[in-house]
C-alpha positions in Angstrom: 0.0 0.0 0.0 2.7 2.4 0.4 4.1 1.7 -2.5 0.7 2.5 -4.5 0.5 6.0 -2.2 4.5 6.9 -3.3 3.3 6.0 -7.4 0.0 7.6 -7.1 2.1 11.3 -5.4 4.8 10.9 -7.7 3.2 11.0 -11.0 4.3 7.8 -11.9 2.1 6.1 -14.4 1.1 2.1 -13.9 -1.9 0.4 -14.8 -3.1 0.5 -11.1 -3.3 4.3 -11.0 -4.1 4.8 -14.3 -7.2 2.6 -13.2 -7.6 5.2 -10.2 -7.0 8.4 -12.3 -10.0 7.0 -14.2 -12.5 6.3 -11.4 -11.6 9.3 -10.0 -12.7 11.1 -13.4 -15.8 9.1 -13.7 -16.6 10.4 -10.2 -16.0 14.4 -10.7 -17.4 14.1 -14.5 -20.5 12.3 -12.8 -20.8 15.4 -10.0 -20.0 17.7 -12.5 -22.1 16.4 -15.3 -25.0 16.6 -12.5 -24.4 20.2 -11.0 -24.6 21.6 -14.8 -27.8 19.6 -15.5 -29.4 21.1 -12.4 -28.4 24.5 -13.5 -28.6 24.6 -16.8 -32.4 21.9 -16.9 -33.8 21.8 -13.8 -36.7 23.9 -14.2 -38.1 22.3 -17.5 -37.1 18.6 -16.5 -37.1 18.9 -12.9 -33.8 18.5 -10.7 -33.6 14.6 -10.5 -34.2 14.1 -13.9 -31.9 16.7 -15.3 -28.9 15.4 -12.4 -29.4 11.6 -13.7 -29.2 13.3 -18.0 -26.6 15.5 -16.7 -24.2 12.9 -14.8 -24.0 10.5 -18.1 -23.1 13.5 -20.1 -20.8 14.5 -17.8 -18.7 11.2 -17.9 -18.7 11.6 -21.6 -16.6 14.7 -21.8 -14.6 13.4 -18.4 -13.4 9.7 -18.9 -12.1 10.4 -23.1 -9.7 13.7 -22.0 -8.7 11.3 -18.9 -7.3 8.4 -21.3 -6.3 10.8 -23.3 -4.0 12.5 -20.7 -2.5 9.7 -19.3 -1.5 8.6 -22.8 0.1 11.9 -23.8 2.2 11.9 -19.9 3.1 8.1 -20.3 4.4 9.2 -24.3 6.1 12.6 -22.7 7.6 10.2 -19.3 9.5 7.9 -21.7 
């Protein structure tokens, strides 16, 4: 477990944090995703229906630029 803490502060890219750096995206594009629905459709779909919409949208702009990152720091790291 420590060894996961020092790779995970140090920037080092494995597949067990790349697999954290993604949950953790899912998890902010999912809040995020929700917040904005609220805002942005909660008075014409009401707020649970436009935070449920808004948190699948959300982890379709989150999860892509996430993968995508990782893969442009693992190309730079080398």
């Amino acid at each position: 477990m420590d060894s996961f803490a020092q790779s995970l502060m140090s920037g080092q890219i494995t597949p067990v944090t790349s697999t954290v750096f993604c949950f953790l995206s899912v998890l902010v594009g999912m809040a995020g995703g929700a917040l904005g629905g609220i805002k942005v459709g909660g008075a014409a779909l009401g707020r649970g229906m436009a935070a449920m919409v808004g948190s699948f949208f959300g982890v379709t702009a989150a999860l892509p630029s996430t993968i995508l990152g990782l893969i442009t720091l693992a190309l730079i790291g080398k």
